[in-house]
N, C-alpha and C positions, 0 to 999 in steps of 0.2 A: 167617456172614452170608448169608441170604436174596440168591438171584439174583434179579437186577427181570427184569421184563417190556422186551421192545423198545421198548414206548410209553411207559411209565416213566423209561427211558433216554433218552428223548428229550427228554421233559419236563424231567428233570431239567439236560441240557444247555442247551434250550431259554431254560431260566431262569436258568441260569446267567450264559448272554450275555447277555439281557438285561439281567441285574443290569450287567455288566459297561459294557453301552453305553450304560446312562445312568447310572455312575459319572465315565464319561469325558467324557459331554454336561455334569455338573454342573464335573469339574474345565477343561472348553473355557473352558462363561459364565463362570465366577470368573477364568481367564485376560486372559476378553477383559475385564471389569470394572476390571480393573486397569489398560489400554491407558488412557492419555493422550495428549493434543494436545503434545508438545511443539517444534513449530517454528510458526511465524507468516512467511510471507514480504508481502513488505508492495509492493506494486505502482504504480508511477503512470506511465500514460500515457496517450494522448489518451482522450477518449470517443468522437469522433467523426473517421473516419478514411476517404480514398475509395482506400484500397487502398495499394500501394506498401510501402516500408519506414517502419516502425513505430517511433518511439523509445520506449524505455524505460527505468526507472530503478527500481531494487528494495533492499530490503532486508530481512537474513534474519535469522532469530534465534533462539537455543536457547535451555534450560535454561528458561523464560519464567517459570517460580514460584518459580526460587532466590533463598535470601534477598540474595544480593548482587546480584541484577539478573541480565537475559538476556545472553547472550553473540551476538555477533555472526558468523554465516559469512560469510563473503567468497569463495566461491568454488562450484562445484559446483548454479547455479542455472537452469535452458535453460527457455525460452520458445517458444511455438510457437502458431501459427494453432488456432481450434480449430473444430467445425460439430457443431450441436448437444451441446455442452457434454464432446464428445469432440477432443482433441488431435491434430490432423493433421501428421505428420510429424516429424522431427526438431528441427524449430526453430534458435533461437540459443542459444548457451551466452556468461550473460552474462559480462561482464569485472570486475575489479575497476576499481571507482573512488573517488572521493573520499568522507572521510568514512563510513566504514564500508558504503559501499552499492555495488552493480554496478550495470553499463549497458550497452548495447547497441541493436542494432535488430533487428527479424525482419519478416518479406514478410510482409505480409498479401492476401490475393487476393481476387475479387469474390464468392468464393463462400463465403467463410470467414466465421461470424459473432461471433469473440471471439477472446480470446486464454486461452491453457492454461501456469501456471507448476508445475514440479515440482523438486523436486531430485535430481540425480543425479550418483553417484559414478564414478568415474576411469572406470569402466566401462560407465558409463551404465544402473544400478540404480538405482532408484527408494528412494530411502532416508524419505521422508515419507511413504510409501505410501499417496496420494493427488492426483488429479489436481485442479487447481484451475483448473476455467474461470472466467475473468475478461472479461465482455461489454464488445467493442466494437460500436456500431450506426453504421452509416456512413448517415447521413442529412445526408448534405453537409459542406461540408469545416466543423471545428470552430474559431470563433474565444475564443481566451481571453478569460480576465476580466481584466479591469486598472481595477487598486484608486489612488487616491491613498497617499503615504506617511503612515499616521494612525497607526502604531506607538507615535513615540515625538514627544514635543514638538521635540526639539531636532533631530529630522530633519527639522522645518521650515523651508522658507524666507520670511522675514517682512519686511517693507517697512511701518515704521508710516508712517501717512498716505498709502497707496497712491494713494488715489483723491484727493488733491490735487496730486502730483505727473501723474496722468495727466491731470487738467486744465491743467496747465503744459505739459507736453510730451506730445503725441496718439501716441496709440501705443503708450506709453511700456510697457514690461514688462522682467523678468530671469528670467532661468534658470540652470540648474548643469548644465555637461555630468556627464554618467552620473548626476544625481538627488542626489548628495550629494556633500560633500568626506569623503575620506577623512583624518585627521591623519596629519600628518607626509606626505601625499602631495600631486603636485602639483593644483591644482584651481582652475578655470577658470570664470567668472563672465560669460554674455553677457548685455548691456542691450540690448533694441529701443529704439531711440531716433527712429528715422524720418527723417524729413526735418529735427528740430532739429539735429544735429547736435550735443547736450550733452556732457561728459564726465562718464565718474561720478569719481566720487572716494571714498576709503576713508579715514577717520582716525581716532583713538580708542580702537583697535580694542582688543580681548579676544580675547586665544587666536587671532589670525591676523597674518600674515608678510602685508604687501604686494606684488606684486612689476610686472612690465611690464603698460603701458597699450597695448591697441590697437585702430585704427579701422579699421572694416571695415564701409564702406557704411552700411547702415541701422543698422550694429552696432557697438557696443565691448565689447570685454572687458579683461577684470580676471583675471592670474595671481596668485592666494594659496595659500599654505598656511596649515591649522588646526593646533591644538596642544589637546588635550584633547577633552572632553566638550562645552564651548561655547565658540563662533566669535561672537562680534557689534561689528560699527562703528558712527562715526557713518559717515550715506552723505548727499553730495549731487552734486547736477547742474551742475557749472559751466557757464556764467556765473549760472545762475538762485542765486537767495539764499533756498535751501529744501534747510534740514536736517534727518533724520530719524534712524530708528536703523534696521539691516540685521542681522539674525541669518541667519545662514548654516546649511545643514542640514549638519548634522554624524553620517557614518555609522560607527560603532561598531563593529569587530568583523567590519569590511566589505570582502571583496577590491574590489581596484581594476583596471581592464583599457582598453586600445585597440584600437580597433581600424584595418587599414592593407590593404591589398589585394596582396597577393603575385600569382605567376603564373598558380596555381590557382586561386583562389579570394580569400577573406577571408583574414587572419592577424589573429587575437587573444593581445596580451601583455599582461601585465600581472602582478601579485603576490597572492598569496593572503591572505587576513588575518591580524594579526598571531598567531602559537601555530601556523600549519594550515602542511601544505608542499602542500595542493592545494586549490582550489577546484571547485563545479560549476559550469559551464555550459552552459543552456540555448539552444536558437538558433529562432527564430523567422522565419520567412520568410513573407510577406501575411499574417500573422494567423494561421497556422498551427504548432505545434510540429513541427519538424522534423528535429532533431537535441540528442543527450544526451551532453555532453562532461565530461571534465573538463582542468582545466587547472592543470599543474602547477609548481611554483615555480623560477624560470631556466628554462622553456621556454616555447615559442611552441604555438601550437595551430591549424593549419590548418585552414579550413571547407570544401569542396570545390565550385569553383561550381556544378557538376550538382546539387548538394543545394539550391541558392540559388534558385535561378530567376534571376527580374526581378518585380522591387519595392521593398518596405520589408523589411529585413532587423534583429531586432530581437536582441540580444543579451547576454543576464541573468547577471552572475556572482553566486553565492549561498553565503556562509558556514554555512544551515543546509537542509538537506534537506526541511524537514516545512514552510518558510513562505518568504517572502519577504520579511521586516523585513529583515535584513543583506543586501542586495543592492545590486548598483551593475548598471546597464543603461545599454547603449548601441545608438543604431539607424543604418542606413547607406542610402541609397538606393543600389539594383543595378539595373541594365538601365534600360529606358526607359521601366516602367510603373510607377513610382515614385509618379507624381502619382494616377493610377488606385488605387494600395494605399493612398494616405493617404484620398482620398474615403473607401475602406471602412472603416478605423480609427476616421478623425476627424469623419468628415461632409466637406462643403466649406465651413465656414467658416473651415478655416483659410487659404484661397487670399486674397489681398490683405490680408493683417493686417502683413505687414512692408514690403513695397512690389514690389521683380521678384519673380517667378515664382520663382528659385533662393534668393532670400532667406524667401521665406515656406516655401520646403521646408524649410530651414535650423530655422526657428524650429516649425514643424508635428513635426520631428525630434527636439526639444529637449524638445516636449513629450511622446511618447513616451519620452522619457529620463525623465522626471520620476512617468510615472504607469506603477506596477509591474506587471507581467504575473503574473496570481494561480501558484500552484504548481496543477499538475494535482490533481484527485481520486484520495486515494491507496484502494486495495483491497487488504483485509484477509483473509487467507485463513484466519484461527481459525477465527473464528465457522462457515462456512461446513464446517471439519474437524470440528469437536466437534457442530456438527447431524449430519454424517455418521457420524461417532462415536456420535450417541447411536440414530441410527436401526440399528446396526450390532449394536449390546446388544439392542436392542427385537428383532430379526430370531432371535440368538442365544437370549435369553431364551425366544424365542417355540418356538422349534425344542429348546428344554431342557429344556422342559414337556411339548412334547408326546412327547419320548423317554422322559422319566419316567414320565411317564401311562399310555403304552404299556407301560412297563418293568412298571409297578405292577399295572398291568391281567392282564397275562403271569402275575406271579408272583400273584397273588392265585387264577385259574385254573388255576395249578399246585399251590397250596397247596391250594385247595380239594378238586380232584380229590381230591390224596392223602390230606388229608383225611377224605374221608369215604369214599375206600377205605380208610382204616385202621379209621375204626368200624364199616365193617361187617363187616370181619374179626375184629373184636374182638367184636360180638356174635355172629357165626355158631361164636365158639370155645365162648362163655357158651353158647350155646345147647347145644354138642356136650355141655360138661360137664356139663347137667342144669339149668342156668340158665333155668328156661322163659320167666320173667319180662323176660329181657334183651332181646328182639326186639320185645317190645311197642310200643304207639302212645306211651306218653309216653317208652320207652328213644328210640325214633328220634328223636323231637323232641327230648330231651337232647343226642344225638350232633349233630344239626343248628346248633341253638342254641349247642353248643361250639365248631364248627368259625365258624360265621359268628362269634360272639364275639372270637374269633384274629385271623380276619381284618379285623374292622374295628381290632384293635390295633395290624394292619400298614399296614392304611390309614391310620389317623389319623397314626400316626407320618412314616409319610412327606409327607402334606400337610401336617404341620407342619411339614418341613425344606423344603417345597418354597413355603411361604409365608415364612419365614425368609429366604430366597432372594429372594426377589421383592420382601420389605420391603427388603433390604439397600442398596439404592442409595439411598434415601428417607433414612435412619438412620445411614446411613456416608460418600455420595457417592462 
């Protein structure tokens, strides 16, 4: 075997790695081609926030294409301030809570402008590997939406011939503390009745338990329980001789809660709905979300006043995560700017509709109970992974190509070279032997023409594999 030359030697190595570095760049992009989104964490907290502690409520989830549905994590999810779409500090690590979801809260500061979810293991490894900024923009404090109950009919409450009765008795209106009756729980019916001083009365009835009458100034109520799907009586105003019919809003599937003032702060009891051994709750203070609880089945739940301030204090128990149909709500006035947080809520028309000042708070509170506080806007971090994802292939791809190209380019000047030192060793031998003919103008163009021939065999071959490549996402996904 013929010794090469040192430049030979070279080349030949030369080329060799190269072959080698863009076998590895092709099996990288096929690697990464194959990388999928599989976690979705799902986000909902305020949008608008002036700093402080942050409530939160998340939920995570694997496996998201198996045929039997995603699977839920409960644990291993931290949260964190983030500035300019990068994660500041270590954050919260949320809790487990109700209903397949975590909660928690994290400082948000004046300089921070979003919040950053990722998941991380026992160790605090990043196992999504990706950060998911999630903008908060703090342009004043954020008041929620609050919807009437339009869910479902029979979470209605209805008074045929309303507007006859309130030309009998001025004033005249009812309400449902916390927004519906739960069955089988107890639940509590107040009538403004004003200055007539009427009684209601209940008889008839479907699917509801009458129980004690009582008067309370501008007010009476009415203890019943429901039984089923629908609650309806007949209802009239004693001494007045005007009957109608009263369907009662009946909540489905609905935790029930009170609320009662301990030493700290609020205390919230009550029972989860029927199948769940916890409920969520949400807590509200002037209009703001404030606090993400949940509340579990034989226990109590502490609100902390420092969290409360002074105002309207509103508080949402909810059987689903994603909406607010199954919810029962209840509001409490705290401190002595109670009347100042309804102005902002309600307007001031609620002031003189019942009659004192504590009477119209009464009933301004009732109606908050009645009209639901929407569920935050929740954020979806797929979409946001698989554009990352896809921009990540584009980047790979991009860097795959251009090592091939390179790689190809290399071995094409390497083949060449040799190439056409081989034919002209090979005609300088023809020649030694007497071949006068072999060094001629059309032998070199021969040798030429062969060697470039080869070589566009090696090129087109490999721009075929390398268009192959590049169709492949197109044709496969």
């Amino acid at each position: 075997m013929p010794e090469l030359r040192p430049s030979a030697r070279f080349e030949r190595w030369f080329a060799v790695g190269a072959g080698v570095v863009s076998v590895l760049a092709v099996i990288g992009m096929l690697a990464v081609e194959q990388l999928q989104v599989r976690y979705e964490i799902e986000l909902w907290a305020p949008a608008r926030v002036e700093g402080g502690l942050v409530p939160l409520r998340a939920r995570v989830m694997t496996d998201l294409d198996d045929d039997e549905g995603p699977t839920l994590v409960v644990e291993g999810l931290r949260v964190a301030a983030s500035r300019r779409g990068e994660r500041v500090g270590e954050g919260a690590l949320l809790e487990r809570a109700a209903l397949g979801t975590l909660e928690g809260e994290v400082p948000v500061g004046g300089a921070d402008d979003g919040l950053a979810a990722w998941l991380a293991g026992s160790r605090g490894e990043h196992l999504a590997g990706l950060v998911r900024p999630l903008q908060v923009t703090r342009l004043g404090v954020e008041r929620p939406r609050w919807t009437r109950r339009t869910a479902f009919a029979l979470e209605q409450l209805a008074v045929a011939g309303l507007g006859r009765l309130a030309a009998l008795v001025p004033r005249f209106g009812v309400r449902v503390e916390g927004g519906v009756c739960v069955p089988e729980e107890p639940c509590r019916l107040v009538f403004l009745r004003g200055e007539s001083r009427v009684s209601p009365r209940l008889f008839e009835c479907v699917g509801v338990d009458v129980g004690a009458e009582r008067e309370e100034g501008a007010f009476a109520t009415l203890d019943v329980v429901t039984h089923g799907a629908e609650a309806r009586c007949r209802f009239a105003l004693d001494p007045i001789a005007e009957e109608t019919e009263l369907q009662l809003p009946v909540g489905l599937a609905t935790p029930r809660i009170e609320l009662g003032r301990g030493s700290s702060g609020l205390v919230v009891r009550g029972e989860p709905s029927v199948g769940r051994d916890a409920a969520l709750i949400d807590v509200y203070a002037d209009g703001r979300w404030v606090m993400a609880r949940t509340l579990r089945r034989g226990a109590a739940l502490e609100l902390p006043r420092e969290r409360l301030g002074a105002g309207v204090v509103v508080v949402q128990a909810r059987a689903d995560v994603d909406s607010a149909e199954h919810a029962y709500q209840r509001a409490v006035a705290v401190g002595g700017d109670a009347d100042a947080a309804l102005d902002g809520l309600l307007g001031e028309g609620w002031r003189g509709v019942a009659g004192s000042l504590a009477e119209d708070r009464r009933w301004a509170l009732l109606a908050l109970e009645d009209e639901l506080v929407d569920v935050a806007e929740v954020r979806r971090s797929r979409a946001g992974d698989e554009a990352r994802l896809r921009a990540v292939r584009e980047r790979v791809r991009g860097a795959c190509a251009a090592l091939v190209a390179l790689a190809l380019v290399i071995l094409l000047v390497v083949v060449a070279r040799r190439g056409l030192a081989a034919t002209r060793e090979a005609r300088e031998l023809m020649v030694a032997a007497g071949r006068g003919d072999a060094d001629d103008r059309f032998a070199r163009w021969h040798s030429l023409l062969t060697v470039l021939a080869f070589l566009a065999a090696i090129g087109l071959a490999v721009l075929f594999a390398l268009g192959f490549l590049a169709a492949r996402p197109f044709f496969m996904g």
